[in-house]
FIGU-539463 format. One record per residue (C-alpha): residue in three letters; x, y, z. Coordinates in steps of 0.001 Angstrom, whole numbers, padded with zeros to 6 digits, always signed. Layout:
BEGIN
ALAXYZ...
This chain:
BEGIN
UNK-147795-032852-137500UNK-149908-035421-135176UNK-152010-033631-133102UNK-152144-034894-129192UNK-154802-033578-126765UNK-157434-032926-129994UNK-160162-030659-128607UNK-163534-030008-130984UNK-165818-027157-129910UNK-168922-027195-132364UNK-169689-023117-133038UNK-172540-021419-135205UNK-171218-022780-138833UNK-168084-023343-137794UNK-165528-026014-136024UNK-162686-025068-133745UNK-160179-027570-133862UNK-156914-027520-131270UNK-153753-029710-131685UNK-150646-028916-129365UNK-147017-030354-130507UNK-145230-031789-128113UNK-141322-031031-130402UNK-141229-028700-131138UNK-143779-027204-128589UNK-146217-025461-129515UNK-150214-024587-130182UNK-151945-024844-133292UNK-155823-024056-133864UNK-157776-024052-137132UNK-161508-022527-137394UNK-163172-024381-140826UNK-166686-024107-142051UNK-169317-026547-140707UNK-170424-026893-144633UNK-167588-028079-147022UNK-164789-027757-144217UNK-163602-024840-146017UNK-160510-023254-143505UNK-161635-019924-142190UNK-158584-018475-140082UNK-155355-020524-138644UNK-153551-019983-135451UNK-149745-021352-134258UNK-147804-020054-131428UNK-144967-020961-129267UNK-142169-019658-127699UNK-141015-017243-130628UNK-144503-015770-131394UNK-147849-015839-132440UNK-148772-016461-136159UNK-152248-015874-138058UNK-153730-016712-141102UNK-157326-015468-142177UNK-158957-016812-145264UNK-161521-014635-147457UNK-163695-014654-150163UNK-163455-018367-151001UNK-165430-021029-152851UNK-165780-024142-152891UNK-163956-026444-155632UNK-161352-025449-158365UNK-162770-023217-161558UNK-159483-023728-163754UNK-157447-026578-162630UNK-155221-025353-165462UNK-153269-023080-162726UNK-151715-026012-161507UNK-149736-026820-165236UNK-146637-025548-164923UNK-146208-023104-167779UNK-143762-024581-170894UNK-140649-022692-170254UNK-139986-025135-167105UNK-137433-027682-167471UNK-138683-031217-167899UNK-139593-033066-164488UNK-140650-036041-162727UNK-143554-036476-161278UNK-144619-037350-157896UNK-146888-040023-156926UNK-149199-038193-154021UNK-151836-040587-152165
């Protein structure tokens, strides 16, 4: 998604960030921590509805990066080269 019209409002600890979509149309904002950037609640609507995400009880980082392994009963893939 590229955002157009990018609005930044600066709160307490936190960053409101607005990006509209012009196809299909509709609203997104995102509320992240000032420290670490860490994503506090998400918003999206548009003409079907309203959607809302809250995030809780996080931290910052990975403790066992071992939960992204896929376990050994999964077939045999290829892996993806990510930026």
């Amino acid at each position: 998604m590229q955002p157009v019209n990018v609005l930044t409002i600066c709160l307490c600890l936190a960053m409101s960030i607005k990006a509209q979509r012009p196809k299909p149309c509709g609203t997104y904002y995102t509320l992240v921590s000032e420290f670490g950037c860490l994503p506090l609640s998400d918003m999206y609507y548009d003409t079907h509805g309203l959607w809302i995400t809250a995030f809780f009880n996080l931290i910052s980082g990975i403790r066992d990066p071992s939960v992204f392994t896929p376990p050994s009963f999964c077939e045999k893939g290829s892996s993806l080269d990510v930026l």
